[in-house]
TORFI-347664 format. One record per residue: chain; residue number from 1; x, y, z of N, C-alpha, C, O, CB in turn. Coordinates in nm, 3 decimals. Atoms other than C-alpha are relative to their C-alpha. Glycine has a CB too. Layout:
REM TORFI-347664
   cadena   num      n_px      n_py      n_pz     ca_px     ca_py     ca_pz      c_px      c_py      c_pz      o_px      o_py      o_pz     cb_px     cb_py     cb_pz
        A   NUM         X         Y         Z         X         Y         Z         X         Y         Z         X         Y         Z         X         Y         Z
...
END
This chain:
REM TORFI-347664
   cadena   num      n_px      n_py      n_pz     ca_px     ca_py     ca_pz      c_px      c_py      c_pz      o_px      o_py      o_pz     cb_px     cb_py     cb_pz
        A     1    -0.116     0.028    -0.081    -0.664    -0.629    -0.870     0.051     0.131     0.061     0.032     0.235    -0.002     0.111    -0.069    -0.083
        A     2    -0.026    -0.106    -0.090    -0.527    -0.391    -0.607     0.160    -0.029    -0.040     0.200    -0.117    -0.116    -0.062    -0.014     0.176
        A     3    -0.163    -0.036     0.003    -0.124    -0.286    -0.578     0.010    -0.098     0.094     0.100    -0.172     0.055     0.070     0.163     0.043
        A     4    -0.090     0.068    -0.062    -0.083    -0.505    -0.288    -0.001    -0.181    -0.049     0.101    -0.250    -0.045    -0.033     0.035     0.157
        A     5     0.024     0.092     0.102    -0.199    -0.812    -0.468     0.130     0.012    -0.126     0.221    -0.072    -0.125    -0.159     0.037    -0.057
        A     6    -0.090    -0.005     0.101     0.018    -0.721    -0.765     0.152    -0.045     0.079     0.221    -0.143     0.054    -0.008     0.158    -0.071
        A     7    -0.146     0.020     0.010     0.349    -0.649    -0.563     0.027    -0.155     0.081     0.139    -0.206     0.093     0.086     0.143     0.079
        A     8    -0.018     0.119    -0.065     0.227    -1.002    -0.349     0.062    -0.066    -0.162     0.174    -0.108    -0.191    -0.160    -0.072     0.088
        A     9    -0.053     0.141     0.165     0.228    -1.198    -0.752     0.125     0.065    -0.034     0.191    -0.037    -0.053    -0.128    -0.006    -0.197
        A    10    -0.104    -0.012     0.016     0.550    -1.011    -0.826     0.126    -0.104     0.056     0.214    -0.169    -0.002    -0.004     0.110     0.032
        A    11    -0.112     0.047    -0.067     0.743    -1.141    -0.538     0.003    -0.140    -0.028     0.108    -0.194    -0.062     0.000     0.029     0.145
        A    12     0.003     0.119     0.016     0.616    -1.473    -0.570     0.075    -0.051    -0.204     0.119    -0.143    -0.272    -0.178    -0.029     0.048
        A    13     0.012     0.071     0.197     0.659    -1.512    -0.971     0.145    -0.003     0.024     0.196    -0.113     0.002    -0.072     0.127    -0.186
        A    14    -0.173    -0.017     0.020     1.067    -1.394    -0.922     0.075    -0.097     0.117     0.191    -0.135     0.104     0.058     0.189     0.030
        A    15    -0.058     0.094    -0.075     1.110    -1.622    -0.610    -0.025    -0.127    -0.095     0.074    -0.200    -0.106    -0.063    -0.007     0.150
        A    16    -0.013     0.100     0.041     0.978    -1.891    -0.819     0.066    -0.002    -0.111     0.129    -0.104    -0.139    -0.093    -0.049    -0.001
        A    17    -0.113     0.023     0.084     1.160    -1.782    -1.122     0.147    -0.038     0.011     0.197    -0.103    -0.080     0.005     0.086    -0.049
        A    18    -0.085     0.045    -0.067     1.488    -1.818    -0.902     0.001    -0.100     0.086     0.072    -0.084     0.185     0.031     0.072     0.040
        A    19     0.043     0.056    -0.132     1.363    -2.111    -0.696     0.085     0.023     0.095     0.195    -0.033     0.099    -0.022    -0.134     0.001
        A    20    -0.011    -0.026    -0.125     1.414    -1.965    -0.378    -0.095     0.026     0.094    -0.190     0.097     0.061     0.062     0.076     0.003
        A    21     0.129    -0.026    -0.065     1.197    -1.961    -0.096    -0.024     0.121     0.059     0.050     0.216     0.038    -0.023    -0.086     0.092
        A    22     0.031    -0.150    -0.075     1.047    -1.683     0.108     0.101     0.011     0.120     0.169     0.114     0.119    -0.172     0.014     0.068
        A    23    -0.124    -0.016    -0.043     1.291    -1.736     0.364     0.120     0.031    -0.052     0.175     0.132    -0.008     0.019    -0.076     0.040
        A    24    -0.114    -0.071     0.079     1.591    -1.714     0.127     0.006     0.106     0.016     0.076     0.169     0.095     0.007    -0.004    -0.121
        A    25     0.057    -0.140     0.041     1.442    -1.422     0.005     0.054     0.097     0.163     0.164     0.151     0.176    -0.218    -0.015    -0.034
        A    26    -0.061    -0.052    -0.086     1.457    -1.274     0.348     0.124     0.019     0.017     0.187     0.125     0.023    -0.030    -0.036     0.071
        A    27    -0.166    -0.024    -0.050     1.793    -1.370     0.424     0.069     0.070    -0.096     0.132     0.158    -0.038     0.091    -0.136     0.022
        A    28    -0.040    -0.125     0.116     1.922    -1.172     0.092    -0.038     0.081     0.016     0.045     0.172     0.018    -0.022     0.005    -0.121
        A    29     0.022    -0.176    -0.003     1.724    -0.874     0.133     0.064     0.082     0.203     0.075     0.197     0.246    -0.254     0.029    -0.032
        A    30    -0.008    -0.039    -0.122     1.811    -0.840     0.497    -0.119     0.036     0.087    -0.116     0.114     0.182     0.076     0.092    -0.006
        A    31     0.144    -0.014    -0.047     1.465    -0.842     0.597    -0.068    -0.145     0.142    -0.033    -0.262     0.123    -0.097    -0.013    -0.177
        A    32     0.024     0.086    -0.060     1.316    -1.050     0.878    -0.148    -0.098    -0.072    -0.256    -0.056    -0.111    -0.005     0.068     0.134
        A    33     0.131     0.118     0.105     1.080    -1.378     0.704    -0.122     0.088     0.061    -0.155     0.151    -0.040    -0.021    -0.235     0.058
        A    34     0.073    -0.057    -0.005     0.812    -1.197     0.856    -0.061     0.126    -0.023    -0.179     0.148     0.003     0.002    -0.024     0.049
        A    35     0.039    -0.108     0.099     0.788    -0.881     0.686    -0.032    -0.039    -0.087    -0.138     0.004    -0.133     0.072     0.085    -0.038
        A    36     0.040     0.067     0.164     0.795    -1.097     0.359    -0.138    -0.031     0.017    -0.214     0.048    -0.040     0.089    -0.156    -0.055
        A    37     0.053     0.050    -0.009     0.539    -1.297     0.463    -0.138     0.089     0.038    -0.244     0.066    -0.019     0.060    -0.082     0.052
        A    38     0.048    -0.097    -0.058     0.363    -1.027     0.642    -0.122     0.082    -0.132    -0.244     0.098    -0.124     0.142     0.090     0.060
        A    39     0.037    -0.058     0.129     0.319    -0.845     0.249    -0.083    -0.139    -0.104    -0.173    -0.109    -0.182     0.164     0.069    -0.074
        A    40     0.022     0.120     0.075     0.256    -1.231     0.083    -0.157    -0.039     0.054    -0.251    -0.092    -0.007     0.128    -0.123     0.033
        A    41     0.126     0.122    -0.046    -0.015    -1.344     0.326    -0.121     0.140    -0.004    -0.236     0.099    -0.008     0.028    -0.109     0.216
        A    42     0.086    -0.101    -0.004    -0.209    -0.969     0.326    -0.029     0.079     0.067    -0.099     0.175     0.034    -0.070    -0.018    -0.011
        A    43    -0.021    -0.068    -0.070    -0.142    -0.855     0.642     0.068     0.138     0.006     0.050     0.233     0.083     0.030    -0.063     0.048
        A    44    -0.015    -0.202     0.021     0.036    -0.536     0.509    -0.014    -0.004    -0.144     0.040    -0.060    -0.240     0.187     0.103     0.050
        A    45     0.041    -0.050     0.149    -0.129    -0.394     0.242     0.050     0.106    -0.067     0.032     0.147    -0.181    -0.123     0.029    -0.010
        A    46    -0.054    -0.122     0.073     0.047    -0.124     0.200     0.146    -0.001    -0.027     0.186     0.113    -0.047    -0.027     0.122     0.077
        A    47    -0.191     0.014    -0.009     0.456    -0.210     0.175     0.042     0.112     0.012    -0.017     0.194    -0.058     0.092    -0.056    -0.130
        A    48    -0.091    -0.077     0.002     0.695     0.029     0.268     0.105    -0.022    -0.165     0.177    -0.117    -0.199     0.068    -0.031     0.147
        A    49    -0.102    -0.013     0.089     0.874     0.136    -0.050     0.140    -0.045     0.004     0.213    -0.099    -0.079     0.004     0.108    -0.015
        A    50    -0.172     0.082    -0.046     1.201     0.044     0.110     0.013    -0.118     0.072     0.112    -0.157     0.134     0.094     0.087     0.099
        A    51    -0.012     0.108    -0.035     1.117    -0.237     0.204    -0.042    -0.116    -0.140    -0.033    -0.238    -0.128    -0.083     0.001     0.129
        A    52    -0.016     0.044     0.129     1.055    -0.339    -0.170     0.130     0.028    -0.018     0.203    -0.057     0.034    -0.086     0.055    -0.099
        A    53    -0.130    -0.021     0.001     1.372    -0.200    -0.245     0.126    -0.094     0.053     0.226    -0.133    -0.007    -0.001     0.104     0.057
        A    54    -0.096     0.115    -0.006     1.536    -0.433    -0.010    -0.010    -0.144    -0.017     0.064    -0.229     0.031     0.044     0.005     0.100
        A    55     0.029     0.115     0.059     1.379    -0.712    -0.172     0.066     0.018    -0.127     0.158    -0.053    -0.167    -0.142    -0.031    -0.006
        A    56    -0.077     0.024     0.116     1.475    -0.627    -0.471     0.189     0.002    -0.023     0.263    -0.043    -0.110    -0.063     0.102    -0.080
        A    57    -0.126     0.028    -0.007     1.817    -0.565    -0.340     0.042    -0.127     0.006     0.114    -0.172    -0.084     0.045     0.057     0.087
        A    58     0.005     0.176     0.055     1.816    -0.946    -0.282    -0.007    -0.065    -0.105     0.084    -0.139    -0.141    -0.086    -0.064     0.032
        A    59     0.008     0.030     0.119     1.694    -1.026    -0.572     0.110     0.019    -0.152     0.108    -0.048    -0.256    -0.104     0.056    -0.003
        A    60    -0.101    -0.044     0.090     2.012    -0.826    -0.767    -0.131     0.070    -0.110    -0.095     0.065    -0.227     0.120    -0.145    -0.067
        A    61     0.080    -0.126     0.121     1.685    -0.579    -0.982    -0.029     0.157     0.075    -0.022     0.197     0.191    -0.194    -0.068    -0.057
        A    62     0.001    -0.113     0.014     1.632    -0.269    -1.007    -0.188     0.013     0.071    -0.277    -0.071     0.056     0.053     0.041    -0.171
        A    63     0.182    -0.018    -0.020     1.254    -0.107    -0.840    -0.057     0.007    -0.165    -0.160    -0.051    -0.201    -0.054     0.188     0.101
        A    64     0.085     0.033     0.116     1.200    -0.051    -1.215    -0.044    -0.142    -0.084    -0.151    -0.162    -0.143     0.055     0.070    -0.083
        A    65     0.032     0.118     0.046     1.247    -0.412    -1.330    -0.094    -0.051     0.068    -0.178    -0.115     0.004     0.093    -0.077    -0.007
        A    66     0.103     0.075    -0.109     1.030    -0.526    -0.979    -0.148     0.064    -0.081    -0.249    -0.004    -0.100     0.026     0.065     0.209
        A    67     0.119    -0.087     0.079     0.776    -0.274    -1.168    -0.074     0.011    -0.114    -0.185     0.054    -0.148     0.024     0.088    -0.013
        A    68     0.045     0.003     0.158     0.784    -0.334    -1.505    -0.062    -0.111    -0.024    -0.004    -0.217    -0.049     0.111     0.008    -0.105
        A    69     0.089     0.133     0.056     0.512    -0.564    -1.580    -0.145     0.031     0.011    -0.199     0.102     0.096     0.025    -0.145     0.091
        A    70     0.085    -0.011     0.029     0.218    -0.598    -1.717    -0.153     0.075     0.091    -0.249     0.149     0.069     0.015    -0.105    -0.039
        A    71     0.100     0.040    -0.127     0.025    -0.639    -1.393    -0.051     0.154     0.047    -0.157     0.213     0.068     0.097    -0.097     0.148
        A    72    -0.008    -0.120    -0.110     0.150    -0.334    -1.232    -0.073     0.088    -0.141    -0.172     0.148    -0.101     0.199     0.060     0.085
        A    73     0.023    -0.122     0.068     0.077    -0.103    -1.584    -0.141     0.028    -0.070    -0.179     0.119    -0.144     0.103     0.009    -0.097
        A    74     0.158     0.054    -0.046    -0.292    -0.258    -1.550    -0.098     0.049     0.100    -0.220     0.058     0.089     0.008    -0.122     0.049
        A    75     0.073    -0.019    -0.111    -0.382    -0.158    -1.236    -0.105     0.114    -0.034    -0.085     0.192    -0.126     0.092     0.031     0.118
        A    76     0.066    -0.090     0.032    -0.680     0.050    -1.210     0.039     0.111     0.056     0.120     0.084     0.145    -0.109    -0.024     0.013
        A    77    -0.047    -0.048    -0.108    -0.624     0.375    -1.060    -0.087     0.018     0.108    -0.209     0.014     0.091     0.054     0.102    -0.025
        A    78     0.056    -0.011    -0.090    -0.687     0.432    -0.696    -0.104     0.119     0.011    -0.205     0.128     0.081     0.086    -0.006     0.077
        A    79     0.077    -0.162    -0.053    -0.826     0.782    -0.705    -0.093     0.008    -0.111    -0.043    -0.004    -0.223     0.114     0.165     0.007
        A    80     0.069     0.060     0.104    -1.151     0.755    -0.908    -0.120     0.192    -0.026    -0.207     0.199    -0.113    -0.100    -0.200     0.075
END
């Protein structure tokens, strides 16, 4: 599994833990649905850090809570 994979199952696992949709989501972080979607469907693989950030500002967590999980402390590293 790659990082953008991970922070895609992140977003999804905490929207569905809050059922809210990806729109919601947008409208709380102040983000337009297509950035979300943009990171969800694979088209940006790389996220802007602050643009996690203002997801998670939506969300009411912290980048460390968006971070802390299994998934992410799994990953392989990139630089080999």
């Amino acid at each position: 599994m790659n990082t953008a994979t991970a922070v895609r199952n992140r977003i999804l696992q905490l929207c569905g833990e809050r059922g809210i949709s990806i729109n919601k989501l947008a409208t709380l972080s102040a983000l337009p649905p297509s950035s979300i979607k943009n990171i969800l469907y694979g088209k940006s693989q790389n996220p802007k850090l602050e643009t996690i950030k203002l997801i998670c500002d939506g969300l009411s967590i912290t980048l460390g809570q968006f971070f802390s999980t299994d998934e992410f402390d799994s990953l392989e590293p990139s630089i080999k």
